[in-house]
MDAnalysis code that builds the backbone (N, CA, C; Angstrom):
import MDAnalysis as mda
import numpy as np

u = mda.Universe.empty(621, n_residues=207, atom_resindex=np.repeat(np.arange(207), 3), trajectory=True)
u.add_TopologyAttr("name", ["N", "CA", "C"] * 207)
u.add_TopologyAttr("resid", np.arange(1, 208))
u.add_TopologyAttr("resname", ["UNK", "UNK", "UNK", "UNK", "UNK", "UNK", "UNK", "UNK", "UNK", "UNK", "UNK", "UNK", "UNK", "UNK", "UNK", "UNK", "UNK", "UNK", "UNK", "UNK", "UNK", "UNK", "UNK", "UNK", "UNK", "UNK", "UNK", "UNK", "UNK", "UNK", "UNK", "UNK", "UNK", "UNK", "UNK", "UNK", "UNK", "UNK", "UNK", "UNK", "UNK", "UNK", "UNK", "UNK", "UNK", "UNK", "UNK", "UNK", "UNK", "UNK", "UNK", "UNK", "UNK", "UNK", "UNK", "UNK", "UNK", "UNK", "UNK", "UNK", "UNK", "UNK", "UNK", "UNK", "UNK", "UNK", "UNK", "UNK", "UNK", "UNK", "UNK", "UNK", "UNK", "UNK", "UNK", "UNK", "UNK", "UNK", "UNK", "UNK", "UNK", "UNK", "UNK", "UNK", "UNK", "UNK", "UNK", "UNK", "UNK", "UNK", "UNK", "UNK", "UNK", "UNK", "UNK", "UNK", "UNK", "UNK", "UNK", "UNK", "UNK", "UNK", "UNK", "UNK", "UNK", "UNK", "UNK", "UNK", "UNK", "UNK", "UNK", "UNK", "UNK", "UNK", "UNK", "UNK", "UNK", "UNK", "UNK", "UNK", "UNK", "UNK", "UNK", "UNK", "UNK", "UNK", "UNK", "UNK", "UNK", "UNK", "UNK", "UNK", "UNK", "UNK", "UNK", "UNK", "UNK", "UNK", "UNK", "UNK", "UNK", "UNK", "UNK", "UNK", "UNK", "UNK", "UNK", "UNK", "UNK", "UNK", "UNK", "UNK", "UNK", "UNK", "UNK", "UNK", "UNK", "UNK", "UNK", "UNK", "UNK", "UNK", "UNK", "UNK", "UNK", "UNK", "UNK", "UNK", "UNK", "UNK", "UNK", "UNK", "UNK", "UNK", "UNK", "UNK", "UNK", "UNK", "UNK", "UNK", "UNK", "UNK", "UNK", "UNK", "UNK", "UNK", "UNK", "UNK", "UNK", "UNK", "UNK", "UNK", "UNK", "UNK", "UNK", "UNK", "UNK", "UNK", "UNK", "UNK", "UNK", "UNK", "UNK", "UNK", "UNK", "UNK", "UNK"])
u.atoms.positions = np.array([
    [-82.839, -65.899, 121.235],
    [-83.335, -65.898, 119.858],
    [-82.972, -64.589, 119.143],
    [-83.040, -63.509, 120.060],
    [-82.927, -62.254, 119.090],
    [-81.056, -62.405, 118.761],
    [-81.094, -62.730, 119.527],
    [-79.116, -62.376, 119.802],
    [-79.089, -63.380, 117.996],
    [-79.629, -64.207, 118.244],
    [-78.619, -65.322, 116.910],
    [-79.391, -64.620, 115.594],
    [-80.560, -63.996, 115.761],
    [-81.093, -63.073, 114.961],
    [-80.853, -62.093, 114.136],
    [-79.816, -61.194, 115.218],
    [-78.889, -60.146, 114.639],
    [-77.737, -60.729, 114.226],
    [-76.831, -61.759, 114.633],
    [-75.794, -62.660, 114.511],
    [-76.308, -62.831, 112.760],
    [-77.167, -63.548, 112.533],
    [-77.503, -64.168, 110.745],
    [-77.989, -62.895, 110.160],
    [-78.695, -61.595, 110.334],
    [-78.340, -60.726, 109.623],
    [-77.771, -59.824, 109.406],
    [-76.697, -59.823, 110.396],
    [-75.823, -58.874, 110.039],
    [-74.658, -60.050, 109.117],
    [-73.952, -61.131, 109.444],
    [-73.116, -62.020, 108.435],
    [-74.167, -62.402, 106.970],
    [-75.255, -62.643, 106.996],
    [-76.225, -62.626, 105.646],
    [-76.045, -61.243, 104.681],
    [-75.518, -60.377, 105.489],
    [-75.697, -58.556, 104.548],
    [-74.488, -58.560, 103.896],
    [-73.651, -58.782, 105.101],
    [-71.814, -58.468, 105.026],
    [-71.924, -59.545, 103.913],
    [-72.016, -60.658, 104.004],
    [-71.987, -62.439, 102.896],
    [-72.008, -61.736, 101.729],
    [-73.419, -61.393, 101.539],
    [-74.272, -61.412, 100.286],
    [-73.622, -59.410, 99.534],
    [-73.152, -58.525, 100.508],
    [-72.701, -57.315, 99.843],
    [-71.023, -57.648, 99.406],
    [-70.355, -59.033, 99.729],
    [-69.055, -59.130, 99.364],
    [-68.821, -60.204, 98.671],
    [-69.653, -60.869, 98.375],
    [-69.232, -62.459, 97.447],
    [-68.795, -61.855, 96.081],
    [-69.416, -60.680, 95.765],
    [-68.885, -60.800, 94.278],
    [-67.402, -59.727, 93.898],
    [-67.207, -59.489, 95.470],
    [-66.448, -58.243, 95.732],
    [-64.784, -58.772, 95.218],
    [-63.916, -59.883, 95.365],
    [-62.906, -60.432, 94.914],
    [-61.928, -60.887, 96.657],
    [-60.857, -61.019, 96.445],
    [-60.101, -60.762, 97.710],
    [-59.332, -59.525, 98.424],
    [-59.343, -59.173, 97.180],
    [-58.479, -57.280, 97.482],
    [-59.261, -56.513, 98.166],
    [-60.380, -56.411, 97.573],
    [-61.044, -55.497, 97.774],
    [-62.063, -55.865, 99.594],
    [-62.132, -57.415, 99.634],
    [-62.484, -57.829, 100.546],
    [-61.607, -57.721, 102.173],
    [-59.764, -57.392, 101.944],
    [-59.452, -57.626, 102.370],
    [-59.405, -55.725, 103.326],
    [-59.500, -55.256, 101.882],
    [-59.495, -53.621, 102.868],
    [-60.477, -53.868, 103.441],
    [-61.625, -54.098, 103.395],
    [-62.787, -53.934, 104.538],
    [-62.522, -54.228, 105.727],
    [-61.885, -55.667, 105.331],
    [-62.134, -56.590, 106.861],
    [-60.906, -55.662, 107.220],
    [-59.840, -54.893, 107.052],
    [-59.401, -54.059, 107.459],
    [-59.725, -52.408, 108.099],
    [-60.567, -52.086, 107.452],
    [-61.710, -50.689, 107.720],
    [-62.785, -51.399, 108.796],
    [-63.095, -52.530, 108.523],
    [-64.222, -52.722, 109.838],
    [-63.609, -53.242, 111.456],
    [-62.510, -54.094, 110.987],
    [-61.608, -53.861, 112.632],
    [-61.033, -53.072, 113.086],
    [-60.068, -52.035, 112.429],
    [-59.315, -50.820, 113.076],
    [-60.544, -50.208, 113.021],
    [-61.739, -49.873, 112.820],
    [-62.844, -48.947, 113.533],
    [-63.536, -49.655, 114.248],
    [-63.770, -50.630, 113.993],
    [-64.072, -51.245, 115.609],
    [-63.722, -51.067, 116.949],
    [-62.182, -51.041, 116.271],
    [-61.157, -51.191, 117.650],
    [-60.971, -49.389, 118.011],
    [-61.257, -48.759, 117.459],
    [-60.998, -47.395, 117.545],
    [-62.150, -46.563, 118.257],
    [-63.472, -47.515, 117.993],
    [-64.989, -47.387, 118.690],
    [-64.765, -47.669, 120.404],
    [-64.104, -49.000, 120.482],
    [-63.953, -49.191, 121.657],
    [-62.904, -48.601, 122.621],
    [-62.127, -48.089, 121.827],
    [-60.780, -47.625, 122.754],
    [-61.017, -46.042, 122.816],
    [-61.992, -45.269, 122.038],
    [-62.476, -44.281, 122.526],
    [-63.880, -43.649, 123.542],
    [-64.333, -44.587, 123.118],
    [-66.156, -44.338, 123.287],
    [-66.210, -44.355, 125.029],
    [-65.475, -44.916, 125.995],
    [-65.423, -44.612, 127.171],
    [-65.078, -43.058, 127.754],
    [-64.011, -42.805, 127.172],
    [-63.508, -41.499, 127.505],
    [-64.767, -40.338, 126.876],
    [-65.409, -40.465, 125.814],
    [-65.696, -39.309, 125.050],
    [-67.678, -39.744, 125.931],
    [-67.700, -40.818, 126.075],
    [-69.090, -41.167, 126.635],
    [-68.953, -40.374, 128.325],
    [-67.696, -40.233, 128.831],
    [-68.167, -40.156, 130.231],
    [-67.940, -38.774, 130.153],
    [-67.418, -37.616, 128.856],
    [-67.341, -36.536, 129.029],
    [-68.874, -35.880, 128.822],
    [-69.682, -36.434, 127.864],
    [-70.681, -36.393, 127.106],
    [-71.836, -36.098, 128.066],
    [-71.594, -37.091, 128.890],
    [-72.629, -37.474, 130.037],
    [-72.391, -36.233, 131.455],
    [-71.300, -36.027, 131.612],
    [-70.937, -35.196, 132.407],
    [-71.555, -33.421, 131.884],
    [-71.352, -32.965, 130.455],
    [-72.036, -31.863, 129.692],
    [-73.478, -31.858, 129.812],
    [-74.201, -33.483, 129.888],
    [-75.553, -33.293, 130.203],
    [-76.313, -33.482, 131.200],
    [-75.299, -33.396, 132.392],
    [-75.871, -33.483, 133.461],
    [-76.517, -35.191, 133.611],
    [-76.114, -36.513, 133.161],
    [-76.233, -37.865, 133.174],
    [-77.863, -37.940, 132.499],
    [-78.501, -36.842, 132.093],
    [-79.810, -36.975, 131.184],
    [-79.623, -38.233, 130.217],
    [-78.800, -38.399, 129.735],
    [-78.798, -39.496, 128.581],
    [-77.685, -40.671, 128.888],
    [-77.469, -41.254, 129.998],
    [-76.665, -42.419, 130.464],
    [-76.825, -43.469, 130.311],
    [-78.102, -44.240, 129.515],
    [-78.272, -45.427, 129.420],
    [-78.064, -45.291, 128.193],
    [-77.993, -44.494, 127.147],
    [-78.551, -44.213, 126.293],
    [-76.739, -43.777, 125.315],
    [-76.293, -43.376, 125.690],
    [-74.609, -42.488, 125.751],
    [-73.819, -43.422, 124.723],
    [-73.558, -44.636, 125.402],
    [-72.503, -45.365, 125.466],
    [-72.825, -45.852, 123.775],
    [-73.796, -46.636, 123.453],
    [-73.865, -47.228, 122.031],
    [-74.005, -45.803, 121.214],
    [-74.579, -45.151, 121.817],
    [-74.546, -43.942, 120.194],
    [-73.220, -43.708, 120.143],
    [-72.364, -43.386, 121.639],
    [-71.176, -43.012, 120.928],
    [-70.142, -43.888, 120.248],
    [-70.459, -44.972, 120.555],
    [-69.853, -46.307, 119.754],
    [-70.406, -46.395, 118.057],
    [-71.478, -46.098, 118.065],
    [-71.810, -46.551, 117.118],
    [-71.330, -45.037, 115.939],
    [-71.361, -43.577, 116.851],
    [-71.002, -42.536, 115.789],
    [-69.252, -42.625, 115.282],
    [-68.384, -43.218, 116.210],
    [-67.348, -43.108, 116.572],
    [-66.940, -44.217, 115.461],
    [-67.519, -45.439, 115.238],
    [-66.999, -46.576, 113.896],
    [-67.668, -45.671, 113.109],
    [-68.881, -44.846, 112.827],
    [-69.573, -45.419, 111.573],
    [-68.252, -43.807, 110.785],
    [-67.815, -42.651, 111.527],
    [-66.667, -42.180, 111.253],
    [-65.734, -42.671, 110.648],
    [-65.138, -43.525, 111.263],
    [-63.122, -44.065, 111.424],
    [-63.972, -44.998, 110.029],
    [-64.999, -45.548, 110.386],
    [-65.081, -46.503, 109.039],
    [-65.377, -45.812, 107.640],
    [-66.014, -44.854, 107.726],
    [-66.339, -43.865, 106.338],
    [-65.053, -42.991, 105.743],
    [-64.095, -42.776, 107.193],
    [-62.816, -41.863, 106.533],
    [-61.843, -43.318, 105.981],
    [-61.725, -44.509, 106.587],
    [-60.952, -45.334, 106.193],
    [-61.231, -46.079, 105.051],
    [-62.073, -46.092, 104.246],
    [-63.000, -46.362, 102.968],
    [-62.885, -45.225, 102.479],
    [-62.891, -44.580, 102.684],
    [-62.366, -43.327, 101.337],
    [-61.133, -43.198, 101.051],
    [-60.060, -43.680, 102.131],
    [-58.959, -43.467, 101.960],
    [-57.878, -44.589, 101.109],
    [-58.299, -45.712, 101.699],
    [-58.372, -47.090, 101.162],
    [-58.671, -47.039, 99.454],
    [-59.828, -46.515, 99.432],
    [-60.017, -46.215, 97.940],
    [-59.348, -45.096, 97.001],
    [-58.847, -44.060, 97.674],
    [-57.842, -43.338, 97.452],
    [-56.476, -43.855, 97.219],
    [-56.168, -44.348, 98.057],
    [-54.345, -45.186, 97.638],
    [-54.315, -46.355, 97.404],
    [-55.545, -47.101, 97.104],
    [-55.772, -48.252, 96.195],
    [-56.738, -47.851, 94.800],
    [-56.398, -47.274, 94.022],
    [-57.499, -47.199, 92.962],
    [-57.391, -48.546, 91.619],
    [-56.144, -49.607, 91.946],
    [-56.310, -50.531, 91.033],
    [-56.533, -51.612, 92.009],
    [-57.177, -52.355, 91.672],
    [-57.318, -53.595, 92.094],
    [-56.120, -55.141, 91.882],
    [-56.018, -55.409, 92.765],
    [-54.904, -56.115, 92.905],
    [-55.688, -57.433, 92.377],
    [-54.849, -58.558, 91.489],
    [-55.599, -59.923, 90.533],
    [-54.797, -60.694, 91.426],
    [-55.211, -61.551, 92.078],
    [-54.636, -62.541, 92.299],
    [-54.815, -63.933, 91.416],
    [-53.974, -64.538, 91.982],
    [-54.180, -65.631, 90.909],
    [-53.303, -67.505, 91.569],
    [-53.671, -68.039, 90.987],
    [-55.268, -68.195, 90.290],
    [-56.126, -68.029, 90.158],
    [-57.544, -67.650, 89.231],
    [-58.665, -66.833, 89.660],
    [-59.485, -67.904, 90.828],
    [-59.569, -69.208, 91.029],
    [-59.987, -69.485, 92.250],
    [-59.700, -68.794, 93.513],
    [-58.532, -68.587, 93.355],
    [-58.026, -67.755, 94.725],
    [-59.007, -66.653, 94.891],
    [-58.957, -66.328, 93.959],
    [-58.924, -64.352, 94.053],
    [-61.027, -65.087, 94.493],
    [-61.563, -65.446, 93.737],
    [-63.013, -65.728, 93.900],
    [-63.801, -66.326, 95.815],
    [-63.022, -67.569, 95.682],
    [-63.385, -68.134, 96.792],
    [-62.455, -67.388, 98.221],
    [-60.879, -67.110, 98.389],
    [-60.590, -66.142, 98.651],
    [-61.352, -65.057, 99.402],
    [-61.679, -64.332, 98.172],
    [-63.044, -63.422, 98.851],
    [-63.857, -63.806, 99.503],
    [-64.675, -64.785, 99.071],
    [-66.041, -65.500, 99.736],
    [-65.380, -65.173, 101.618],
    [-64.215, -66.289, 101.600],
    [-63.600, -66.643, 102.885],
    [-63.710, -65.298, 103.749],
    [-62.936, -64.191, 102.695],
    [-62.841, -63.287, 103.924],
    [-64.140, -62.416, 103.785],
    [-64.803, -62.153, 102.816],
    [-66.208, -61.877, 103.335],
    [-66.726, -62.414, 104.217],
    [-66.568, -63.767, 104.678],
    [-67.316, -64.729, 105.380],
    [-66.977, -64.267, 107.002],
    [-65.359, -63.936, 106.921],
    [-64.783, -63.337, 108.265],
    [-65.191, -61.749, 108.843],
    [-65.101, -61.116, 107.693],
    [-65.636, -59.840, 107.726],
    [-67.229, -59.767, 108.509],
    [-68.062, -60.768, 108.095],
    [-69.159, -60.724, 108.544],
    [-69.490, -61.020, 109.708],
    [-68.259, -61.980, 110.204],
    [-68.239, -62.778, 111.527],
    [-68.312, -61.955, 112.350],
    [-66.833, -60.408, 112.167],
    [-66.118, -59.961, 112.733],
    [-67.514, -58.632, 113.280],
    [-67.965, -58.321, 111.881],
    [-68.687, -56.926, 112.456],
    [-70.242, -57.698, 113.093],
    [-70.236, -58.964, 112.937],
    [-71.407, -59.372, 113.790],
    [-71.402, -59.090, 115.367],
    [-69.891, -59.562, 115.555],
    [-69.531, -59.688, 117.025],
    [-69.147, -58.160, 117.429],
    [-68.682, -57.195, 116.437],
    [-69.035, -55.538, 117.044],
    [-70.207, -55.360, 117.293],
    [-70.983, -55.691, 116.676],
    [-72.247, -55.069, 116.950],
    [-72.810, -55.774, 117.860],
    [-72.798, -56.905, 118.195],
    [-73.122, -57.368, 119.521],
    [-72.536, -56.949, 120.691],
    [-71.107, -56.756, 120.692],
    [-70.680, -56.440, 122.244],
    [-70.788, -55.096, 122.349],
    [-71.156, -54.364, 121.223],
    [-72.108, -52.921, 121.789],
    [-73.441, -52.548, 121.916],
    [-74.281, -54.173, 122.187],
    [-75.709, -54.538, 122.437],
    [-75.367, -54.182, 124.212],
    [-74.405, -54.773, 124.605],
    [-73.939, -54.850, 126.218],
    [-74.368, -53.363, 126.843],
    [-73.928, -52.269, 125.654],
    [-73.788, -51.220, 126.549],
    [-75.870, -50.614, 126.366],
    [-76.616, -51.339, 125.547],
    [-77.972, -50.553, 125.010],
    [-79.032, -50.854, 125.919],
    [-79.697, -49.497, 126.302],
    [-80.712, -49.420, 127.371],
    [-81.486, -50.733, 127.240],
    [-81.047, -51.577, 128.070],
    [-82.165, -53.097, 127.341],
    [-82.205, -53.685, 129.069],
    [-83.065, -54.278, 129.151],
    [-82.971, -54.907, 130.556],
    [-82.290, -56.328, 130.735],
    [-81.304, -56.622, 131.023],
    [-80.140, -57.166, 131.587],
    [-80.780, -58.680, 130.931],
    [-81.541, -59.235, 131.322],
    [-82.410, -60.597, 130.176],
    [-82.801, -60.732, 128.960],
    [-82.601, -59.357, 128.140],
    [-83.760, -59.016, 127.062],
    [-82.999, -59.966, 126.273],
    [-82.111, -60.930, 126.101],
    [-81.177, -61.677, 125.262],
    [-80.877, -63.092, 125.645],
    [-81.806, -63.132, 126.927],
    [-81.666, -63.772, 127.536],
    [-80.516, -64.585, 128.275],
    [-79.774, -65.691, 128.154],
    [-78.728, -66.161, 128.648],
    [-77.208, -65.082, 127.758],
    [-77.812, -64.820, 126.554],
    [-77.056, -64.091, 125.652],
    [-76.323, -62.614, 126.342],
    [-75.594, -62.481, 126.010],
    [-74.995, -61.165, 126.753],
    [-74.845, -60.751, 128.141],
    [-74.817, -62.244, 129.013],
    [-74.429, -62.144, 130.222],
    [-73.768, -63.234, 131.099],
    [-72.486, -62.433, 131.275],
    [-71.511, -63.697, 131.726],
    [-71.491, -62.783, 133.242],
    [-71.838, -62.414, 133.744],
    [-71.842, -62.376, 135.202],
    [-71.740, -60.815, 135.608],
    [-72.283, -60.744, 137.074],
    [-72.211, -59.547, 137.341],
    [-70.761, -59.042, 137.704],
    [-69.957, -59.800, 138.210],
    [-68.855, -59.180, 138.710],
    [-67.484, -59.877, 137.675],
    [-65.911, -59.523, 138.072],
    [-65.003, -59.158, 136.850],
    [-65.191, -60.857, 136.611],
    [-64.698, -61.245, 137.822],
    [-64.447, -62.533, 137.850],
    [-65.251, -63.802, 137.283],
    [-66.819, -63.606, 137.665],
    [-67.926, -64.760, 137.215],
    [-67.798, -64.112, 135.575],
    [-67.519, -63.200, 135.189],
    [-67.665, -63.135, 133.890],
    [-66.410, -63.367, 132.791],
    [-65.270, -63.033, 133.580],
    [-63.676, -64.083, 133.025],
    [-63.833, -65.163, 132.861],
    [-64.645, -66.143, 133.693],
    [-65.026, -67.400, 134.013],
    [-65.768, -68.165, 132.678],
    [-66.915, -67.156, 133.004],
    [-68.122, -67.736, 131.695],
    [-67.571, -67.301, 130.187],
    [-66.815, -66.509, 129.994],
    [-66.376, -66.211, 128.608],
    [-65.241, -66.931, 128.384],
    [-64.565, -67.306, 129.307],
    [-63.822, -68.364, 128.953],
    [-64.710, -69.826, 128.447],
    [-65.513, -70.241, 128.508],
    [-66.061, -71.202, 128.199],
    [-66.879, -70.661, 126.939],
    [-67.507, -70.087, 126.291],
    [-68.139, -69.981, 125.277],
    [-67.546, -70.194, 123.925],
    [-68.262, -70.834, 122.906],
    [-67.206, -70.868, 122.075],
    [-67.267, -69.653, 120.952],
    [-66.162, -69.254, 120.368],
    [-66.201, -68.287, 119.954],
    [-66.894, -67.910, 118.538],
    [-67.124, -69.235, 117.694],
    [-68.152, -69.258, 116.425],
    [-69.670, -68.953, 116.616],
    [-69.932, -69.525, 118.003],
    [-71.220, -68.998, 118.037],
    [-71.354, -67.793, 119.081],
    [-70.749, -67.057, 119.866],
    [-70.870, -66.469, 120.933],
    [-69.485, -65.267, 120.181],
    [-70.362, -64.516, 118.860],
    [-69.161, -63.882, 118.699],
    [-68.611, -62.368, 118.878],
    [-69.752, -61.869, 120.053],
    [-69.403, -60.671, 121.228],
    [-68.357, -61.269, 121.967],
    [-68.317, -61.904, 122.366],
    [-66.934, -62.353, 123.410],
    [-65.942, -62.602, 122.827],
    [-65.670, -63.145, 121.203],
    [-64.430, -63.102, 120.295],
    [-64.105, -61.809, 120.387],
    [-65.313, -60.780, 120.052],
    [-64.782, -59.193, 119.821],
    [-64.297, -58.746, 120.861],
    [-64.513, -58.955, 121.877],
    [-64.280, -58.752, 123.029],
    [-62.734, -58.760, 123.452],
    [-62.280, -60.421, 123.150],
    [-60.982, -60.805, 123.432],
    [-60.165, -59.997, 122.177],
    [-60.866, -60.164, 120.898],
    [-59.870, -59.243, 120.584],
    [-59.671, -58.022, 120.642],
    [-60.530, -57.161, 121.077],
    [-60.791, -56.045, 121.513],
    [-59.528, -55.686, 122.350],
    [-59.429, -56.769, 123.563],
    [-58.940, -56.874, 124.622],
    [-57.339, -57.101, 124.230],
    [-56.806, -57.941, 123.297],
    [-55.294, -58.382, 122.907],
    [-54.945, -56.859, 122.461],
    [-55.617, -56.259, 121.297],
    [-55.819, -55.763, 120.758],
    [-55.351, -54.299, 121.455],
    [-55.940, -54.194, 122.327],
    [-55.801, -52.728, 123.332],
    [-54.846, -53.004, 124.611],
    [-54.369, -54.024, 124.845],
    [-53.879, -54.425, 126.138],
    [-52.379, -53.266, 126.469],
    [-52.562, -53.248, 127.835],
    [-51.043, -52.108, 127.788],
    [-50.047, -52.483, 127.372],
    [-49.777, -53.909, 127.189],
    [-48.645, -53.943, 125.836],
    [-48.599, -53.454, 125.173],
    [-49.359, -53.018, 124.755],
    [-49.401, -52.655, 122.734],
    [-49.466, -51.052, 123.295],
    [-50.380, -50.672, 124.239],
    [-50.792, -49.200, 124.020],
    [-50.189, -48.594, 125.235],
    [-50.249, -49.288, 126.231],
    [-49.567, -48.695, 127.411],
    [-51.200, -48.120, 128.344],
    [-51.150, -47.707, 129.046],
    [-52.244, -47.987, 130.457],
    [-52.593, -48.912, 130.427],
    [-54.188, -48.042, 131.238],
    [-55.034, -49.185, 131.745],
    [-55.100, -50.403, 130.553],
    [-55.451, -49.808, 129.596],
    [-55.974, -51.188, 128.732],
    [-57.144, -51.931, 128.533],
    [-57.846, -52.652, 127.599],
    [-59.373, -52.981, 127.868],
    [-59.275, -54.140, 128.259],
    [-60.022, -54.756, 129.215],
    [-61.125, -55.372, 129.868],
    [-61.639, -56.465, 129.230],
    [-61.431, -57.308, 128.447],
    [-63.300, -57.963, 128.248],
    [-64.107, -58.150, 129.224],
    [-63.675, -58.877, 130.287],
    [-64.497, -59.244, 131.442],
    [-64.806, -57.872, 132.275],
    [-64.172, -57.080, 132.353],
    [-64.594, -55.553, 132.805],
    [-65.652, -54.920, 132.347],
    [-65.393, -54.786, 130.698],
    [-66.236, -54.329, 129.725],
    [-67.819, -55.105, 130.426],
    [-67.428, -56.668, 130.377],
    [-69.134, -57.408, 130.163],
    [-69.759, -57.333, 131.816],
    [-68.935, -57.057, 132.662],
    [-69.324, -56.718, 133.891],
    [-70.187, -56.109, 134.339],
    [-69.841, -54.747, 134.252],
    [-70.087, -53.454, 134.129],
    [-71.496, -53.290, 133.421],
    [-70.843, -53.478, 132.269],
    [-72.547, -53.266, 131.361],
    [-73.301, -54.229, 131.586],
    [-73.604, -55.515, 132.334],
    [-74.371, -56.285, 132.898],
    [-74.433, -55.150, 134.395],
    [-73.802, -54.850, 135.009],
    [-74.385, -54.325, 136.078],
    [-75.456, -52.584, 135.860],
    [-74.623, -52.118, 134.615],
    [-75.416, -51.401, 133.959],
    [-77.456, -51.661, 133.697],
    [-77.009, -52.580, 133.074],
    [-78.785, -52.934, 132.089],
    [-79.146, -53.393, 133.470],
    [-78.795, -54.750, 134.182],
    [-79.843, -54.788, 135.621],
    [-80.361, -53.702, 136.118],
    [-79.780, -52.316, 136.461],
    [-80.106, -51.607, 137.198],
    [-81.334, -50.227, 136.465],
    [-80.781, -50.704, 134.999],
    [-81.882, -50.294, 133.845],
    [-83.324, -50.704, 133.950],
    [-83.058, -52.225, 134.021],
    [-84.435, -53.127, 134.013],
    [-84.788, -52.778, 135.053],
    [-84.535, -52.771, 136.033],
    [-84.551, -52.451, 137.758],
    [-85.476, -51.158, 137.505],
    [-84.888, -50.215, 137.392],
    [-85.674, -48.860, 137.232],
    [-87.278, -48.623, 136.017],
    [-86.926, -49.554, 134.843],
    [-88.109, -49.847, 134.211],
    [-89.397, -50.416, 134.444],
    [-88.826, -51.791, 135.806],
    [-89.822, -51.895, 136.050],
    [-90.540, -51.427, 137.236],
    [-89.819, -50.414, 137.744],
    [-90.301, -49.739, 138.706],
    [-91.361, -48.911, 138.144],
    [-90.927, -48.063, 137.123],
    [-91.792, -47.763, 136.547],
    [-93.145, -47.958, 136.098],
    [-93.340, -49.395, 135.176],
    [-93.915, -49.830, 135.469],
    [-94.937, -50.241, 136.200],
    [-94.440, -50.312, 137.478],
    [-95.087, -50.720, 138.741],
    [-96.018, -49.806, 139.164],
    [-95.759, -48.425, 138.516],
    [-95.772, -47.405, 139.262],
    [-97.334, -46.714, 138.428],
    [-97.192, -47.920, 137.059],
    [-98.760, -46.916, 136.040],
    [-99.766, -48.275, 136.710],
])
């Protein structure tokens, strides 16, 4: 329930802050919100495990989404200024249906797109491995979770779209190494939060 929760308000914000926005202007976004997406994820490992290492692992459950989340809300604030810098006219398309509904469309994608960022960096947040219940967990290991994300579909389950594209997106084709993961990525941070919940409710146990 919470998962489809954040899913309708984060596409309800993105919807309703771009319907009246046109297609131009709609189209830099959905451009500023994927290359910082993708720039969140292809850094936030490296700069999270240095982070954690400076504090002695004090803040490890805790690491991974802030630095995801400081790392877009950056690349996305310098790429919106810049965007608006070497675009200062607005491009008319035409017919004005185009240019109107157009927008709607890719507002509509835009919203899809940063729904499913912000979900597959729910994966990495101190939460106990159920708190989403069936939501945000395709298995503990690489394989049961290649498996289950292959089956989900991607309109409603749209952390695992971000994911794959995350994944095309960064693959050592394009960039050369290792390369990202989806099923690595959702692994991991499922073996992560279990061992979260694990320790919480020890806690717990313990007042």
């Amino acid at each position: 329930m919470v998962y489809f929760v954040i899913f309708g308000i984060v596409l309800f914000v993105t919807v309703a802050m771009t319907v009246a926005e046109g297609l131009w202007n709609n189209l830099l976004l959905l451009f500023c919100v994927v290359l910082s997406g993708l720039t969140a994820f292809g850094l936030h490992q490296p700069l999270t495990v240095m982070l954690d290492e400076r504090t002695d692992g004090s803040y490890t459950y805790l690491l991974d989404i802030l630095v995801l989340w400081l790392v877009y809300a950056v690349t996305v604030t310098l790429l919106k200024t810049l965007t608006q810098q070497l675009s200062r006219v607005k491009v008319a398309f035409e017919p004005k249906p185009l240019d109107q509904f157009g927008g709607i469309a890719v507002g509509v994608l835009t919203g899809w797109l940063l729904a499913g960022f912000t979900l597959a960096t729910l994966h990495t947040a101190p939460l106990a491995r159920d708190y989403f219940g069936d939501k945000l967990d395709y298995g503990l290991t690489r394989k049961e979770a290649e498996a289950n994300m292959a089956k989900v579909s991607p309109i409603t389950t749209p952390d695992a779209a971000w994911l794959a594209l995350t994944e095309a997106a960064l693959s050592p084709a394009v960039l050369g190494g290792e390369g990202f993961s989806a099923s690595l990525y959702a692994s991991s941070y499922a073996q992560h939060r279990d061992k979260f919940g694990k320790i919480t409710d020890s806690i717990v146990k313990r007042r």
